[in-house]
N, C-alpha and C positions, 0 to 999 in steps of 0.2 A: 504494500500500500504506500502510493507516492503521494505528497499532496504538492502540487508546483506551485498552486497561487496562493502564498505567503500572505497575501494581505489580503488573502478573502478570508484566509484562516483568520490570522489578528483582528480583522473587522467584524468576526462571530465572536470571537473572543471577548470583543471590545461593550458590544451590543448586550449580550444578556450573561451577566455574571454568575447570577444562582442556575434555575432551571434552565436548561438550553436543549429544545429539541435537535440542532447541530449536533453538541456533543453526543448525543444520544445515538445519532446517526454514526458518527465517528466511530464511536462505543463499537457495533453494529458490525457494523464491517471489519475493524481489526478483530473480533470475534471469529466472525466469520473466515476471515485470514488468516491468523493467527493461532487460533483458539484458546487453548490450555494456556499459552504462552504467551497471549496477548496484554495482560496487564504488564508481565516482564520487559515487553519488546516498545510499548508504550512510555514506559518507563525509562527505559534507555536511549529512548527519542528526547524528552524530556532533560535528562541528563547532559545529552550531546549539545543540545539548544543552550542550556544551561552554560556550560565548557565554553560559547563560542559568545559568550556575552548576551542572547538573546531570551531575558527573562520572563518575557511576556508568554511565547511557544512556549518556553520550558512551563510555566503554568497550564498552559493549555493544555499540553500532553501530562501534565500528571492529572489534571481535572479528564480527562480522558483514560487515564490510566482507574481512578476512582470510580467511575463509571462504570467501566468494566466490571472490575471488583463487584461493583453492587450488582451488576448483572447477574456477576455468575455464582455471588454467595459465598467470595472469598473473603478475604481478613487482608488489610493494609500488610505491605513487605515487611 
């Protein structure tokens, strides 16, 4: 799962801070691609973003990563 438009991401981001059917969507698919290992892989995205200065992503993907979680019934890393 690639996402190219960077400020369409930050602009969902930007928009609804609590509930967000985006994320949701997000959630959704790295599931879908991912599965088992999609809060980890989420996570690491998150991380990377993190590493390159870009804090906002790096939120994104862990609020993406928590998402997940709740989806699937797991417990924070």
């Amino acid at each position: 799962m690639i996402f190219r438009n960077v400020g369409l991401v930050r602009r969902l981001f930007h928009r609804r801070m609590k509930t967000d059917p985006d994320i949701l969507a997000i959630a959704r698919a790295a599931l879908g691609e991912f599965g088992s290992k999609a809060a980890e892989t989420m996570d690491k995205r998150a991380k990377a973003h993190e590493l390159a200065g870009d804090d906002e992503s790096a939120e994104l993907w862990r609020r993406v990563a928590a998402c997940v979680r709740d989806m699937s019934g797991k417990t924070s890393p």
